[in-house]
N, C-alpha and C positions, 0 to 999 in steps of 0.2 A: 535192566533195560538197556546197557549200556551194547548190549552185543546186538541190539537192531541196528543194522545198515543207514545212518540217517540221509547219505546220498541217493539210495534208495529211494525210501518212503520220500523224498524228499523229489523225485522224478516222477512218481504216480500221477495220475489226474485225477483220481479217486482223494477224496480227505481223509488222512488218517490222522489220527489222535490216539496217546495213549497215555493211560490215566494208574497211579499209583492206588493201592487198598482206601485211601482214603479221596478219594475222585480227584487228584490235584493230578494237573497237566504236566507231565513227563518229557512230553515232545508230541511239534504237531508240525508238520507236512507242509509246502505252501501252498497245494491247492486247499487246504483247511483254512489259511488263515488266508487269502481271497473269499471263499465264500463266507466267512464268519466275520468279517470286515475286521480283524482283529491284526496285532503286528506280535510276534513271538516273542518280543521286550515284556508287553503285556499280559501274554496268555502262558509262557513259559512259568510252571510253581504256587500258578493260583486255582484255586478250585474250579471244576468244569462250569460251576453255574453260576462264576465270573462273568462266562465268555455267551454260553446261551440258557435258557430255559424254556419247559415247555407247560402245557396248562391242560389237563391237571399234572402235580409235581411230577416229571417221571425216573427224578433219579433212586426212587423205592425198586424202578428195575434194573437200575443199573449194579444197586447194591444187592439184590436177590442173584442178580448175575455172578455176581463175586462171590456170593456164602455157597450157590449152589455146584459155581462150576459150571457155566448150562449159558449158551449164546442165546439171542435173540435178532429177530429183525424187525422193524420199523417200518410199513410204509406211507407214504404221505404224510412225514412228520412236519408240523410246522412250529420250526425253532423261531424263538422271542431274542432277538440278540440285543448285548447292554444298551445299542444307542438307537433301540427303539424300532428297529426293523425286523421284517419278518418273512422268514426264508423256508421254500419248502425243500423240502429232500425224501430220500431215503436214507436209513443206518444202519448198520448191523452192529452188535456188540460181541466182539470175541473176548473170555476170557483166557490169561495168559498167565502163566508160570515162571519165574525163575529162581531157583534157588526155592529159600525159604519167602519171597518174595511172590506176591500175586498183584496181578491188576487189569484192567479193562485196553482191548485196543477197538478205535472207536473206528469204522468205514462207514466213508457219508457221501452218497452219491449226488450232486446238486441238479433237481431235476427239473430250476430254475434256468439253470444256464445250459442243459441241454435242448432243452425245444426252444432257446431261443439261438441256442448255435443251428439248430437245423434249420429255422427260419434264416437266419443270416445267410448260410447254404443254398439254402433257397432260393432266397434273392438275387445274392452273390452269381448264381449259375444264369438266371433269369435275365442279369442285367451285361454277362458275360454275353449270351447270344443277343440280345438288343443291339449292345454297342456292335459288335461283330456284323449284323446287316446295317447298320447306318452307315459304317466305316466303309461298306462294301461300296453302297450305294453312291456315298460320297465321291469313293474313286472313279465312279461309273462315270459322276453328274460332270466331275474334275477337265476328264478328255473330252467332251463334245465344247465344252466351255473356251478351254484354249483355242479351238479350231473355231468358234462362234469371234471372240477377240481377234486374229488373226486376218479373219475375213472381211472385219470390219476396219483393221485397218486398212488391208489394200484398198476396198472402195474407198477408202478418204480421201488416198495417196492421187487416185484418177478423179475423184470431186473435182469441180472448180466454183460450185456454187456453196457458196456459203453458209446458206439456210441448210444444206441436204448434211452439210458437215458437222450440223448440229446433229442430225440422226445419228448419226454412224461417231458420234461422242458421248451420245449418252447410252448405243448399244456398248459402248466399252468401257466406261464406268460402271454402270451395271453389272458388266462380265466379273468385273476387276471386283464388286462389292460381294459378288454370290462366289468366286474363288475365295477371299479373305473367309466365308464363312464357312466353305468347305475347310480351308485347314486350319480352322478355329476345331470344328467336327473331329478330323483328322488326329489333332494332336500334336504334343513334338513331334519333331521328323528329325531330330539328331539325337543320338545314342547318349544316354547321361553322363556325367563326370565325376565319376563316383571318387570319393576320398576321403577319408576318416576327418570328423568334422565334429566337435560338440553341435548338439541340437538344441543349444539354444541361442547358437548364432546368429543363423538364419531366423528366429523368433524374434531377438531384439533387434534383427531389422526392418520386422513387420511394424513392433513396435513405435521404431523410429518413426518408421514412413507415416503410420497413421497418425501421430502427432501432430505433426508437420499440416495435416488437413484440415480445413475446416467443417468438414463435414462430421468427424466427430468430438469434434469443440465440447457438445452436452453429454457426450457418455463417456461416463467412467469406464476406463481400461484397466484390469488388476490382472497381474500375473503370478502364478505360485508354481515354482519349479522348485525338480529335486534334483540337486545337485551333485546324485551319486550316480545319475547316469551315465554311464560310461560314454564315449566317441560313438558316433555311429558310419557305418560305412555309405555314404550318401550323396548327391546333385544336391549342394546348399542352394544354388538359385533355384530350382524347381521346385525340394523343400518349402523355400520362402515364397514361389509363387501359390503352392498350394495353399498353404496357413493364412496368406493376404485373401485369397478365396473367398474361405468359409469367413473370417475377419469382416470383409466387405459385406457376405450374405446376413451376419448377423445383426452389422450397422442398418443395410436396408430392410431389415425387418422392424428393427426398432423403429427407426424413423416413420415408415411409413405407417407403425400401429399407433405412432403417439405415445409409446411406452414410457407412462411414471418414473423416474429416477432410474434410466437406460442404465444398463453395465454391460460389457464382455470380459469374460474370463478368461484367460489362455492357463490351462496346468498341465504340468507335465510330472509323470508317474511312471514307476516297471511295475507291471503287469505280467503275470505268473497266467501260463495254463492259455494262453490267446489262441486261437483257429486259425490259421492260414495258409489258406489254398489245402483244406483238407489234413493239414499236420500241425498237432498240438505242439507251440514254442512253448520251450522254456520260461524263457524271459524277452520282454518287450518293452519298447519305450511305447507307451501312452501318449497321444497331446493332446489335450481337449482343448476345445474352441466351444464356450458357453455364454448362453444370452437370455436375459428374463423378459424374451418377447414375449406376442402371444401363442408361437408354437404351428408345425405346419399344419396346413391343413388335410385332413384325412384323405380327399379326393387326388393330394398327388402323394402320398407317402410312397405306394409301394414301386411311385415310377422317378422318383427323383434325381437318380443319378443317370436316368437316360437322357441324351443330348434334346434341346428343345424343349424342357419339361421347364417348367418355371414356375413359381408361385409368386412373381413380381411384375407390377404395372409395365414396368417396359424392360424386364429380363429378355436373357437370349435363352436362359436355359443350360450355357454351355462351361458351367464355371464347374460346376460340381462331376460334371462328365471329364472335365479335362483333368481335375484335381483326384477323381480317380483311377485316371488312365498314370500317371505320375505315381501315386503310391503303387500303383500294381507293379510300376518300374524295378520300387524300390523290394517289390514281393514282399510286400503289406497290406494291408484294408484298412479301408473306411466305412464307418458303420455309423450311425444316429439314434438318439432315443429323445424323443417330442412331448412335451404335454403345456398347459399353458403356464406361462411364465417359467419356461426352462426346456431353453432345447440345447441340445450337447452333440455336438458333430467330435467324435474321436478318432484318431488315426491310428494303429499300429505299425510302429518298423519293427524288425526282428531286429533285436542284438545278438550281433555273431560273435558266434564263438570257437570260431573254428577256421583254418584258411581255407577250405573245403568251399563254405559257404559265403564266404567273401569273392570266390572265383567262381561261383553258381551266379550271383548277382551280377558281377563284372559281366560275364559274357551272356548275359540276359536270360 
């Protein structure tokens, strides 16, 4: 087995697995061990139905597969994995020769995480043209505004009564509070600062900050980072302002649900096989931002990250719009998965690998 490519198998998106005469795991791919929630410490030398099984037994064809010589296909398999969960797929089973040596190589298509990459797609495109007319609109609303303020101050300058000076004061506050909210809408307006940064700088200084508050005095803050993530090429303060965001979004959900024994979670993970902007990375840094609120509600799901959308008493709408107009900076996503008591806002950045795409990011 040793003359398979394992940088190879090891770039597929596809899960392979390949299994010795006696079903024990040989080597397995990383898009396998993402879908099979499994790490290669564990599944490397132990028997396949370690890692999953299915009902009724069906490793009788795995072993027919072996005595006969003779593949199979699978579809809508639904594997039982060790720690209780349950994944559908397709598989095919190749058998394979070497030497005096036979055994199984396993292809496992996850047809879980394809209809929900296409949904993300989906969205992804759908919330691409939204923001694209608001942002337009925005600029629209921006120039009549300046000349509206502008106008109002000359009449002040020729006022001399004081009562009318009160008009033409509060037509320019006004002006001054609906520009603030156009380039809330807008976004940054300066180019990032990108620079090789651990990521979890900018996280212990979300941390810090929210400590410091009192407003989350009653929930618990726990954080679980991996410590192998390499630098990332990245705007640490924009980083931090986006992670403070979702941070903030989870606190006011709690609060305002009354949530039992409040927590947020901040973890961070690499993530094998991510979608972004239409091209399968490699390798990703993950950060989730988790809270055992009650979970969005269905009526704003599919529009959330549009500017104005809110699902809070006296939200603007404009935190999740801006935070991911920022990761698209960084040519990443943000994506959510909701239900009650757990909703998980995660981020991906690409980890670069190459100076290629460190000068694709720089120059936007």
């Amino acid at each position: 087995m040793d003359s398979f490519n394992k940088t190879y198998l090891s770039d597929l998106n596809t899960g392979i697995i390949i299994l010795d005469r006696s079903l024990e795991i040989l080597s397995i791919n990383s898009s396998a061990l993402s879908f099979l929630d499994t790490s290669e410490m564990s599944a490397i030398g132990t028997k396949i139905d370690q890692v999953f099984y299915e009902e009724p037994d069906s490793f009788k064809d795995f072993k027919n597969s072996l005595k006969e010589h003779r593949g199979f296909t699978k579809i809508d398999a639904l594997l039982h994995l060790k720690k209780g969960k349950k994944v559908l797929c397709d598989y095919s089973i190749h058998p394979i020769l070497e030497g005096s040596q036979d055994g199984l190589l396993i292809e496992i298509i996850n047809k879980e995480a394809s209809s929900e990459l296409i949904e993300r797609y989906r969205m992804q495109s759908n919330q691409q043209i939204s923001q694209d007319f608001v942002r337009g609109m925005a600029h629209e609303i921006k120039n009549p505004l300046s000349g509206i303020r502008g106008s109002a101050q000359l009449l002040s300058n020729k006022l001399k009564d004081i009562q009318q000076m009160e008009y033409t004061d509060i037509i320019i506050k006004q002006t001054d509070r609906l520009t603030a909210l156009v380039d809330s809408i807008l976004g940054p307006n300066q180019k990032p600062d990108f620079k090789w940064q651990n990521i979890h700088y900018p996280i212990e200084n979300v941390i810090n900050l929210i400590e410091k508050e009192s407003t989350y005095k009653n929930i618990k803050v726990l954080k679980d980072f991996d410590p192998s993530i390499p630098e990332l090429f990245i705007d640490s303060y924009l980083i931090e302002n986006s992670i403070l965001n979702l941070v903030k979004n989870a606190r006011d959900a709690l609060m305002e649900s009354n949530t039992a024994s409040p927590k947020i979670e901040i973890i961070t993970r690499i993530s094998h096989g991510e979608i972004i902007q239409k091209d399968r990375k490699a390798t990703v840094c993950k950060i989730s931002v988790i809270d055992n609120g009650p979970g969005i509600s269905k009526e704003i799901r599919d529009s959330i990250f549009f500017p104005m959308i809110t699902g809070k008493d006296k939200g603007t709408g404009l935190g999740l719009s801006i935070t991911q107009g920022i990761i698209s900076q960084h040519k990443g996503n943000i994506h959510y998965n909701s239900r009650p008591n757990k909703t998980e806002f995660f981020i991906n950045i690409p980890i670069m690998t190459s100076e290629e795409e460190v000068i694709k990011i720089a120059n936007g």
